[in-house]
DRENDREN-669791 format. One line per 2 residues: number of its first residue (from 1); for each residue x, y, z of C-alpha. Coordinates in pm, whole numbers, plus 50000, padded with zeros to 5 digits. Example, Ala and Ser with C-alpha at 12.3 -4.5 7.8 and 13.67 -1.06 7.14 Angstrom:
<atoms>
1	51230 49550 50780 | 51367 49894 50714
</atoms>
This chain:
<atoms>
1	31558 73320 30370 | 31505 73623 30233
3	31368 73591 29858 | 31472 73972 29728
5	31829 73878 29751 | 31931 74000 29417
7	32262 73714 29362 | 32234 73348 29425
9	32564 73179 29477 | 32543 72820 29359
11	32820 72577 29540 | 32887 72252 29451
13	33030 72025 29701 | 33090 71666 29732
15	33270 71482 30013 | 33496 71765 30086
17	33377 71921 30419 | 33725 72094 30411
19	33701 72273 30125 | 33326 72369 30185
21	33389 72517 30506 | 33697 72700 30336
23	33442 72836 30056 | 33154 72969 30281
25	33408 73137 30498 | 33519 73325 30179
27	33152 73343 30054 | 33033 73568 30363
29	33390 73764 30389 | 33254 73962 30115
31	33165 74283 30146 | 32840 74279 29945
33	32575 74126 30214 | 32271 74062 29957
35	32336 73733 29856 | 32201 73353 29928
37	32351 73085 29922 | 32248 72723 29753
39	32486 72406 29866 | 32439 72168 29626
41	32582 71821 29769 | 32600 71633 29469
43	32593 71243 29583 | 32820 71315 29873
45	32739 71227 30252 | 32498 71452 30380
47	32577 71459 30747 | 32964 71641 30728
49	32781 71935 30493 | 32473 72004 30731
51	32735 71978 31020 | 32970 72289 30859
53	32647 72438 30779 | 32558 72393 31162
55	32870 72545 31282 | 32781 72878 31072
57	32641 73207 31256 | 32314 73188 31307
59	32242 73522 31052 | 32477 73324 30813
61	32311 72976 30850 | 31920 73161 30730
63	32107 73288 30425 | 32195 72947 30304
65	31982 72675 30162 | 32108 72256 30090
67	32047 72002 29847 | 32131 71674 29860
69	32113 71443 29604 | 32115 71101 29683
71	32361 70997 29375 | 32561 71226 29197
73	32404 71328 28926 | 32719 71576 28743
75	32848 71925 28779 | 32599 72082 28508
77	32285 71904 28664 | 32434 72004 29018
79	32459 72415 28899 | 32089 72398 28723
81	31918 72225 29048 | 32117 72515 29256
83	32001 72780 28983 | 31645 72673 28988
85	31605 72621 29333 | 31630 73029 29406
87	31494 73363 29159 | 31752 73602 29232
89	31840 73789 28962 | 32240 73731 28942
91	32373 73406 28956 | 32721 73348 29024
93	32880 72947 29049 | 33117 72882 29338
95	33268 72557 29349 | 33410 72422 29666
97	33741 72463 29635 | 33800 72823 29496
99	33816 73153 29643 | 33723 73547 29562
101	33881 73876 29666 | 33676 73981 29914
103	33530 74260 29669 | 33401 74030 29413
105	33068 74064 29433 | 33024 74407 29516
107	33280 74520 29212 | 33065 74252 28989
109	32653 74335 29093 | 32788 74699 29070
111	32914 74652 28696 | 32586 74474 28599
113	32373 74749 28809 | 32513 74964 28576
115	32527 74821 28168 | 32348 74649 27941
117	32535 74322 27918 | 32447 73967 28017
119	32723 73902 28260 | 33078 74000 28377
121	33405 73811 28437 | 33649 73934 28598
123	34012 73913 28628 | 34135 73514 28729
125	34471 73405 28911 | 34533 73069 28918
127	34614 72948 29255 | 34819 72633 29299
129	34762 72438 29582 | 34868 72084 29782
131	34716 71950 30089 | 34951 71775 30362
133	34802 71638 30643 | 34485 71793 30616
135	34567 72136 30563 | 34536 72276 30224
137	34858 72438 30162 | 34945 72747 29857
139	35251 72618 29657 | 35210 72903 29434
141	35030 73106 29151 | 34991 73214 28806
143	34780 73455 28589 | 34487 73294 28409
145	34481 73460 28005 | 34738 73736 28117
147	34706 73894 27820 | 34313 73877 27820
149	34132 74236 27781 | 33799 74183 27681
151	33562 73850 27703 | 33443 73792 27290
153	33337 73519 27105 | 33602 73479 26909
155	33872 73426 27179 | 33616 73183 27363
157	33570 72975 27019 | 33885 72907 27063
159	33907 72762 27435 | 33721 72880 27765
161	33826 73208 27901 | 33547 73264 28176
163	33573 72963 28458 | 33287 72959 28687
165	33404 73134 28960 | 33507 73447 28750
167	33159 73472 28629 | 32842 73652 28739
169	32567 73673 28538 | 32196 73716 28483
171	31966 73432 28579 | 31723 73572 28258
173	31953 73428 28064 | 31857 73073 28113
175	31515 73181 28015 | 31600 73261 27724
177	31913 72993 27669 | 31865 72755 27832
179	31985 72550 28130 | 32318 72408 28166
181	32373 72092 27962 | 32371 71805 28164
183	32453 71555 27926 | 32827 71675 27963
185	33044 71555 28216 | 33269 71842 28163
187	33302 72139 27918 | 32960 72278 28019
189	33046 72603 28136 | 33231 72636 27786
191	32933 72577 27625 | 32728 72794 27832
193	32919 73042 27755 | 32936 73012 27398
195	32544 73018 27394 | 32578 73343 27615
197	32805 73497 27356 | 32624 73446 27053
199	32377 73630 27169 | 32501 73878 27429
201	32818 74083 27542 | 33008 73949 27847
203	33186 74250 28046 | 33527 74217 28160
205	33666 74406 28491 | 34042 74413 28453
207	34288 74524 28709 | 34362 74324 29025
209	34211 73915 29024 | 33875 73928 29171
211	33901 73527 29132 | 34096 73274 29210
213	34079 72937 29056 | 34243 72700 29272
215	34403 72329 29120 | 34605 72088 29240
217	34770 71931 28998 | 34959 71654 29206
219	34583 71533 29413 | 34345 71294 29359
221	34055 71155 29500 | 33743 71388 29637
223	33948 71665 29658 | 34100 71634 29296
225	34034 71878 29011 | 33825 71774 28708
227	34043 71962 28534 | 34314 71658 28572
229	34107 71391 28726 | 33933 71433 28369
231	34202 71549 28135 | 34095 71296 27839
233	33697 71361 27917 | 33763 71753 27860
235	33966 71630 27543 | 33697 71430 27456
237	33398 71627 27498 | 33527 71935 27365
239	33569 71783 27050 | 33204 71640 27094
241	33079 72007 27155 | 33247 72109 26835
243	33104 71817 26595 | 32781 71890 26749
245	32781 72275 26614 | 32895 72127 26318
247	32611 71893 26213 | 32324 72192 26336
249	32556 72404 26034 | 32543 72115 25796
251	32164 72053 25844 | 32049 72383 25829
253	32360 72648 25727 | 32369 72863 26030
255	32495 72813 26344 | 32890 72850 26517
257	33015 72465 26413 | 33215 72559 26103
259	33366 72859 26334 | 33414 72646 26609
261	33623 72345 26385 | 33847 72621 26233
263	33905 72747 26594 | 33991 72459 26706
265	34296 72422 26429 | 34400 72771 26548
267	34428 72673 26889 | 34620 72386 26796
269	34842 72619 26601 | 34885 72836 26902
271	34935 72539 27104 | 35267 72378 26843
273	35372 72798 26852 | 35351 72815 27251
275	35558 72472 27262 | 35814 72574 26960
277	35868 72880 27216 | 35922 72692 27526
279	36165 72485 27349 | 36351 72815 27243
281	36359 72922 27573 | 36502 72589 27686
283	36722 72601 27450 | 36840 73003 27528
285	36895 72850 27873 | 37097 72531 27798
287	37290 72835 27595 | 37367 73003 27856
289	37416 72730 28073 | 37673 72607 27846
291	37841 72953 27789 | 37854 73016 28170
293	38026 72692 28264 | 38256 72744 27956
295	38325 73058 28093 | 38395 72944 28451
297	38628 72649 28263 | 38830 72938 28083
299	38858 73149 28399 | 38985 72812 28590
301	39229 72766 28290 | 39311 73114 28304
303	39381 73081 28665 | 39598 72803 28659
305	39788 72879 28323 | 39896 73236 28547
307	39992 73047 28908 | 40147 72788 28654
309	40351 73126 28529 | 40422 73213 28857
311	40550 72897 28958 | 40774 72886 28653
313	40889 73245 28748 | 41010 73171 29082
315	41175 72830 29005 | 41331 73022 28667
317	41462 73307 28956 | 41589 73015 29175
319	41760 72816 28925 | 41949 73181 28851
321	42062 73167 29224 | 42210 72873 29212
323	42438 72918 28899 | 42566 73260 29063
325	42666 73027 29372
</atoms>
């Protein structure tokens, strides 16, 4: 395997052949060719991953390298075995299930060819997804941070703007940061990031998504998202995250916990102003609703009241013909 491969993509896989074979096909669809790729099989059976692996071109199959751990041992201890395992210079996550524009990597190594920053996101759809029998099926999609223009601390105090597979980055970085925190069960490419950003700019490509994060909302099991499958632990441990920044500024005055606890009351407020809107958008629509079918009652009133007329015309006329006879 070639070791001057300048970007290492990381997957992490477990008991999902499906999705695995469905990531490496997008993985070498790109049209940047300098890349290896690191399988990390994270407790899962070993024998379905080596046999998609197997069924790989052979100039595909040399570029990729697997690791199988015998238990699971977590996302963030999956990623750093994955990150340590290679010494390419960009690093770039790519769990199982999601997918790139076929550009991603060449638009992405080409931004961080060319500045000074520590990484770049780009662009994110979110792809919604269902799989009936066996076949993983689109249901439909949405934009991830629509609004979003630049990646900055402040924004990503706040909640996590950059998922993994929007994200390439310098491997130097965990040189001088740090590996991934394996101690979390979720949240730790959040607080990655945050690390990254108090030290470093994060570019941001804008225009068309480069990456698409892909959930399924209604599925569970192996091919569930943490992202449900683990709705209270991301609760949970983001508060943890926060109380932990908290106690390094209590003990020693510097540090991103106070920031991060009066972020967190923002987001809620966001949050109760997001909801209050919704609601007023129900409610416009209940309005209109109601106005529509009061207008369809009027027009049905309106209707009758002038056959009714009509009717009262002609039997008014007839009733005249019979007193003339």
């Amino acid at each position: 395997m070639p070791a001057q491969d300048p970007v290492a993509v990381i997957v992490r896989t477990k008991n999902r052949p499906h999705f695995l074979q469905r990531a490496l096909q997008d993985i070498f669809d790109q049209t940047y060719r300098q890349f290896r790729v690191v399988i990390v099989n994270d407790g899962g059976s070993a024998e379905p991953v080596d046999n998609v692996v197997a069924r790989l071109p052979e100039a595909a199959r040399e570029r990729v390298e697997i690791l199988h751990n015998k238990q699971s041992l977590g996302m963030e201890a999956a990623s750093n075995s994955g990150v340590q395992s290679c010494d390419s210079e960009y690093i770039v996550i790519h769990d199982d299930d999601d997918l790139w524009h076929p550009e991603f990597l060449e638009r992405t190594v080409s931004y961080l060819d060319n500045s000074s920053d520590a990484g770049v996101v780009v662009r994110t759809q979110i792809r919604y997804e269902e799989i009936v029998d066996g076949q993983i099926l689109k249901t439909g999609s949405a934009p991830f941070w629509e609004n979003m223009q630049q990646i900055s601390l402040g924004d990503m105090l706040q909640i996590n703007r950059a998922v993994p597979i929007s994200f390439l980055y310098r491997r130097s970085l965990h040189e001088e940061l740090g590996y991934f925190n394996e101690s979390l069960p979720v949240c730790g490419d959040w607080e990655f990031n945050l690390r990254v950003l108090t030290r470093h700019r994060i570019g941001f490509l804008d225009g068309e998504p480069l990456a698409f994060w892909c959930q399924r909302p209604a599925t569970g099991g192996d091919d569930a998202n943490s992202l449900f499958a683990k709705a209270r632990d991301h609760e949970r441990f983001d508060r943890s995250i926060r109380d932990e920044y908290l106690r390094r500024d209590l003990s020693s005055g510097r540090d991103l916990g106070v920031l991060l606890q009066i972020s967190a009351m923002m987001a809620e407020q966001e949050q109760m102003l997001m909801e209050n809107r919704q609601r007023m958008v129900q409610m416009q629509e209940q309005l209109t609703d109601a106005t529509q079918r009061l207008e369809h009652i009027m027009m049905q009133r309106t209707s009758f009241l002038a056959r009714a007329g009509t009717a009262a015309a002609k039997i008014k006329g007839a009733l005249k013909g019979v007193r003339r006879r």
